[in-house]
C-alpha positions as CSV (number, residue, x, y, z in Angstrom):
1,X,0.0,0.0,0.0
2,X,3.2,2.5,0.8
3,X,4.1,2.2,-2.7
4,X,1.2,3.3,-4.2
5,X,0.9,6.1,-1.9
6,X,4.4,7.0,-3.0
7,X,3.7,6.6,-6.9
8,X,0.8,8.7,-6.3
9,X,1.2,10.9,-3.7
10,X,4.8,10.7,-3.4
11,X,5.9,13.4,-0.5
12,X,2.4,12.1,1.8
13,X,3.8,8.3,1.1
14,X,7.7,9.4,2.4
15,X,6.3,11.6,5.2
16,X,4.1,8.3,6.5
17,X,7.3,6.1,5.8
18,X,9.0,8.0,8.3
19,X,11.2,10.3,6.3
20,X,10.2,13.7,6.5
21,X,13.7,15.6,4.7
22,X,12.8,13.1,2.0
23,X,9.3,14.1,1.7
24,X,10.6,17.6,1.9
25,X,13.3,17.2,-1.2
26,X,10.9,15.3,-3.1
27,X,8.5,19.0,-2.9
28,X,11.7,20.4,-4.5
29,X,12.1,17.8,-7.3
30,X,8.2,17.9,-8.0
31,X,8.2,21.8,-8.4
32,X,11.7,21.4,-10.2
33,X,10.2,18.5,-12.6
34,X,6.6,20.6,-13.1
35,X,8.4,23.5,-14.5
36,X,10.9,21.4,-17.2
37,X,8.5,19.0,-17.5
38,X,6.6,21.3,-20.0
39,X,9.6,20.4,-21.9
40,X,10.6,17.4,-21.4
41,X,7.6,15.3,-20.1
42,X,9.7,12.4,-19.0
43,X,10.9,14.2,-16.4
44,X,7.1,14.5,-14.6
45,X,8.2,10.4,-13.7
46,X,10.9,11.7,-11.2
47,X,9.2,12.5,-8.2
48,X,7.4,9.3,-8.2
49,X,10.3,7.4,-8.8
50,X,12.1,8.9,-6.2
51,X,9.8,8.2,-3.9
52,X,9.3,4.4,-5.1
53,X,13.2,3.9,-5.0
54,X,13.7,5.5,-1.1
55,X,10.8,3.8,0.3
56,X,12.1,0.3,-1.1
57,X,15.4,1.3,0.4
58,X,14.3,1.7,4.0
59,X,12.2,-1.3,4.1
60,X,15.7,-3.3,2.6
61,X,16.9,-1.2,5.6
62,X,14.6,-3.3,7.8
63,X,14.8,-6.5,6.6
64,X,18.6,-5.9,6.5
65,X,18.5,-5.5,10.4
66,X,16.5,-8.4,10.9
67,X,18.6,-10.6,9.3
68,X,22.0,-9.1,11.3
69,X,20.0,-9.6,14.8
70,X,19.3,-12.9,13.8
71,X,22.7,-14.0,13.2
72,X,23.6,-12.4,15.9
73,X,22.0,-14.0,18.3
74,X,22.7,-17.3,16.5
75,X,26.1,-16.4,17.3
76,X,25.7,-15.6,21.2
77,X,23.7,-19.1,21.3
78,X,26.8,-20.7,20.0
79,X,29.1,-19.2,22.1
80,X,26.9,-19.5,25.0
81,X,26.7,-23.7,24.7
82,X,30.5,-23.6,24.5
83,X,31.0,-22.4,27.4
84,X,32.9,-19.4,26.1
85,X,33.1,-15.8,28.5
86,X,34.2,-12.6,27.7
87,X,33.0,-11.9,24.5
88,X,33.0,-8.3,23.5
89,X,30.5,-7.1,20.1
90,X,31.4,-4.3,17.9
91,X,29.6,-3.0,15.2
92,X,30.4,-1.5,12.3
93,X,28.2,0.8,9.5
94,X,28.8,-1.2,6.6
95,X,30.9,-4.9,5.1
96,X,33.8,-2.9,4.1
97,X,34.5,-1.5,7.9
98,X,34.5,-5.0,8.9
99,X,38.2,-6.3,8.3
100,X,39.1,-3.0,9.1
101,X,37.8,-2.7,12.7
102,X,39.0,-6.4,12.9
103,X,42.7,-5.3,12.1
104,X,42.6,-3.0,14.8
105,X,40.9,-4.7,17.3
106,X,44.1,-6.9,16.5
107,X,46.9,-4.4,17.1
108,X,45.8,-3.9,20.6
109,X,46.5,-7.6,21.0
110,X,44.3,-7.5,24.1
111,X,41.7,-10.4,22.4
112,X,42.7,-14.2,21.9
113,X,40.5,-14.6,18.9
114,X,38.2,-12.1,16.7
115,X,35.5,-13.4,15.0
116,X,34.1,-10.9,12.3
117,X,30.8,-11.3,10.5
118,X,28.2,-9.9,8.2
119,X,25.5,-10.9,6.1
């Protein structure tokens, strides 16, 4: 239903997706588009796909979270039934800060093992 409210009506759909500074840019890009797009028509599709594009992306977002919590917490079950203490999480924004944070987590040499992970 979001997504037709965003093809529609795309700065109401972003504003009840929870992203009001999209909602407000895409008021930009709708009076930007309605005064070219007496010129060039295709350009009367931008708002709208805008709006399509960023709510898809925040409810990846979501389903991206889910699936890092649940490996997570696979992980902590794991450790748990090996009887393992002392286990310190980190987390990083994105996969490529990942072998990063790992390498320096390392030069501290205060851990025995590192364990880095990501879906």
């Amino acid at each position: 239903m979001i997504y037709v409210l965003a093809a529609l009506l795309p700065p109401l759909g972003l504003l009840l997706n929870g992203q009001p500074f999209s909602a407000i840019f895409n008021l930009v890009l709708i009076v930007f588009c309605l005064v070219f797009g007496l010129i060039f028509h295709v350009l009367l599709l931008v708002p709208s796909a805008h709006a399509l594009i960023v709510v898809h992306m925040k409810r990846e977002d979501r389903r991206h979270r889910e699936v890092v919590e649940e490996c997570r917490i696979a992980f902590l079950g794991e450790i748990e039934a090996r009887h393992i203490t002392n286990v310190d999480l980190f987390e990083v924004p994105g996969s490529f800060e990942i072998p990063l944070h790992a390498q320096i987590l390392a030069k501290t040499r205060r851990y025995t093992a590192i364990v880095a992970a990501g879906p």
